[in-house]
N, C-alpha and C positions, 0 to 999 in steps of 0.2 A: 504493500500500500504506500511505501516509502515515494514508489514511483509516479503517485497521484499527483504531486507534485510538480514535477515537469512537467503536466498539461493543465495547468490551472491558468497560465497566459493564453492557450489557446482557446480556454471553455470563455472566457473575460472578454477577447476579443470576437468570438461565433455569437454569445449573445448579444454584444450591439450589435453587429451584422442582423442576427433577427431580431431584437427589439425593432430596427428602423426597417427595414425590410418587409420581414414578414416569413422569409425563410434564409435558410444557409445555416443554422446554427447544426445540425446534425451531419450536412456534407462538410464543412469544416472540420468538426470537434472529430469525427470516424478518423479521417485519417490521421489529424494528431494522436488519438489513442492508440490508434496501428503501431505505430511504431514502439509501444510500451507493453500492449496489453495482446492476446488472441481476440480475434475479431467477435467470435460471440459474448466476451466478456465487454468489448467496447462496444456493441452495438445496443446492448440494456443497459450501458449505464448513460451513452448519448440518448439513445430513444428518452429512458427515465425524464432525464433532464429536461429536454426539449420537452417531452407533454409539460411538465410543472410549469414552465415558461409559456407557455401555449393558455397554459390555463389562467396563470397571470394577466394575459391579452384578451382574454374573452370577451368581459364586456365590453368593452368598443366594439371589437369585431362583431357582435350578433346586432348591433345598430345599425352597420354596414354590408353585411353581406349578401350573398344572391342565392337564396334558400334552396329553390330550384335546382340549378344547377349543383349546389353543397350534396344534395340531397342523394342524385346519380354517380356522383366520384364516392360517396361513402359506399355504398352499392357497391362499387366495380372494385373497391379498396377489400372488403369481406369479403370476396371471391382471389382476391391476388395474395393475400397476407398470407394464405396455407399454402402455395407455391414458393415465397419468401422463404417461409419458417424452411423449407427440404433442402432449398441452396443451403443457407448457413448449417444445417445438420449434416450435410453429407459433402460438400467442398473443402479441401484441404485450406488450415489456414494463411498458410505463405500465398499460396493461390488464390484465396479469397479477398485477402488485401491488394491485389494486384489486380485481380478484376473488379473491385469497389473503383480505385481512381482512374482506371481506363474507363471504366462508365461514366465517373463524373466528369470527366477531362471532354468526352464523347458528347455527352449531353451539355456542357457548357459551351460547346462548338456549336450544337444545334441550334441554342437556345441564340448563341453570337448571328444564326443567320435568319433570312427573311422567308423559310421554306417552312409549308403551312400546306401540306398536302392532304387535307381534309375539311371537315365544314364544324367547328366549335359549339355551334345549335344541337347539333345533332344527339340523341339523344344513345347512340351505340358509340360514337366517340366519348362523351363523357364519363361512363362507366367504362370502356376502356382503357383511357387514363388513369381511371381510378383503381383498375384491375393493376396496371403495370406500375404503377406509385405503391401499393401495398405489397406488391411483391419485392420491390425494392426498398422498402422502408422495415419489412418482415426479416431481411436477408443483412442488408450494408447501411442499413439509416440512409440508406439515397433516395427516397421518394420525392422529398421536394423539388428536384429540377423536372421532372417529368409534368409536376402539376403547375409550375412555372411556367412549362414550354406551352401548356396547353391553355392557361389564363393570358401568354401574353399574345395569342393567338383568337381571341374573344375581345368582341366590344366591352366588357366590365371596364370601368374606370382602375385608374389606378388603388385608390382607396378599398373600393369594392374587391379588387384584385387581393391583396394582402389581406384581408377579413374575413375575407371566402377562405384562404386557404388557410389561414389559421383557426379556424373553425376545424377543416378538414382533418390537418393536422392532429388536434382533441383527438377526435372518434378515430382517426387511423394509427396513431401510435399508441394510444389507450388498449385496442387491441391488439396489438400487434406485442405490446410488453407483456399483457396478460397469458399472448401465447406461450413466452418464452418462459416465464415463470413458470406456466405448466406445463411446458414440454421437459423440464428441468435444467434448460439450459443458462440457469445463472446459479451463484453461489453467492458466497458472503462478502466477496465485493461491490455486489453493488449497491448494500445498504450504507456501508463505510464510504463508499466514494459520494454517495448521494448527498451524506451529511457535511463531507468536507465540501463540496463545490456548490452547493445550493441556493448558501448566500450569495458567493458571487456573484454566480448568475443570473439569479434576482434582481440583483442593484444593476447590473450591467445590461439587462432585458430593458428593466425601465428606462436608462439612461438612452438607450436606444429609441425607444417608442419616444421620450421628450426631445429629439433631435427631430424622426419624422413629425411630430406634431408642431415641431419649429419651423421646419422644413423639409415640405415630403419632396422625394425626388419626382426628375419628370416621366422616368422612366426605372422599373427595377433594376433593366435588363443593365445598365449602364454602371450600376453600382456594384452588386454582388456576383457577375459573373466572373470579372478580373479575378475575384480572389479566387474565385472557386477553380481556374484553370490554374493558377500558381502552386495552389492547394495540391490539386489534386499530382501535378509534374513532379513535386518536392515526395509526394507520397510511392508513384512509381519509380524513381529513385534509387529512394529507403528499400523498396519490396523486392527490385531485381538487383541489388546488393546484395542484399540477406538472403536470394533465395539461390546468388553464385554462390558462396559463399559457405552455402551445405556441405 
């Protein structure tokens, strides 16, 4: 637990990112913990954190959001999360870490272009989305760029954009810890990390939501995706080092 320590600057800096935001704080904080922890023990203790955080944000967001559409990503997220939960239980984890930041790396590319090959109304995309954000949120804490790509692909406002998804967020990683817990994939780390990094992130969520409430951006895509491709390069690195290195 000694090691919790070394990612208490990255869990400080993921929550402002989603305080002002709306997401990034679990594609963030994953790969910092990669490099300390196995990825199922980092995946419950980001997941953990981020709902707490999420849930801190609520009330604004439920003033804000697009119920409708919440409604169908929660949907498609209950169907992807048991797909999630089988990658992380049967993926080796040097491999797992390595295919967490090629997907983030992948997906903050997408999200960098203007390619939108589907209709966002729709109502088989939206669960969709929701299906492959639970799989990914089940697996590597990566669901938020998938639901990202797909709100920044929708008329919703920017405000509406970030409200929506942290609603979403609630109910998908809410179950998605639940599964893990019962699958027995965590142990006594994650009550001990919970309580050291809790406050942090806390203070550092809010600090974040009173910069967007100062100044929201004009765009997400402009803010948190730089980091998420730095993020993620720094973490393939780390992964094919350690896995010469065998």
């Amino acid at each position: 637990m000694e090691q919790i320590w070394f990612v208490l600057p990255v869990v400080i800096f993921a929550a402002v990112v989603r305080g002002y935001s709306g997401f990034g704080f679990a594609v963030i904080s994953v790969v910092g913990f990669n490099f300390f922890f196995e990825p199922q023990q980092s995946v419950a203790i980001v997941l953990s954190l981020d709902f707490i955080c999420s849930i801190n944000l609520w009330k604004q967001a439920v003033k804000q959001a697009e119920f409708p559409v919440l409604k169908k990503l929660i949907l498609g997220a209950i169907l992807g999360i048991p797909i999630g939960y089988c990658f992380l239980l049967f993926i080796p984890a040097e491999i797992l870490k390595l295919l967490i930041c090629i997907a983030i790396l992948g997906l903050a590319l997408l999200l960098f272009s203007s390619y939108r090959p589907f209709d966002a109304s729709k109502k088989r995309t939206q669960i969709g989305f929701g299906l492959t954000s639970g799989a990914g949120t089940a697996s590597a804490s990566i669901g938020g760029p998938m639901i990202v790509y797909y709100m920044l692909s929708s008329s919703l406002s920017t405000s509406t954009q970030r409200a929506t998804m942290i609603l979403f967020f609630i109910a998908s990683e809410g179950l998605a810890i639940i599964s893990l817990i019962s699958g027995g994939l965590t142990d006594s780390t994650l009550p001990k990390a919970i309580l050291i990094l809790i406050i942090p992130t806390l203070l550092a969520v809010r600090y974040g939501q009173h910069l967007f409430n100062k100044k929201p951006p004009e765009s997400l895509k402009s803010f948190a995706l730089p980091i998420m491709v730095i993020v993620a390069l720094l973490g393939m690195v780390n992964s094919t080092v350690t896995m010469m290195g065998q």
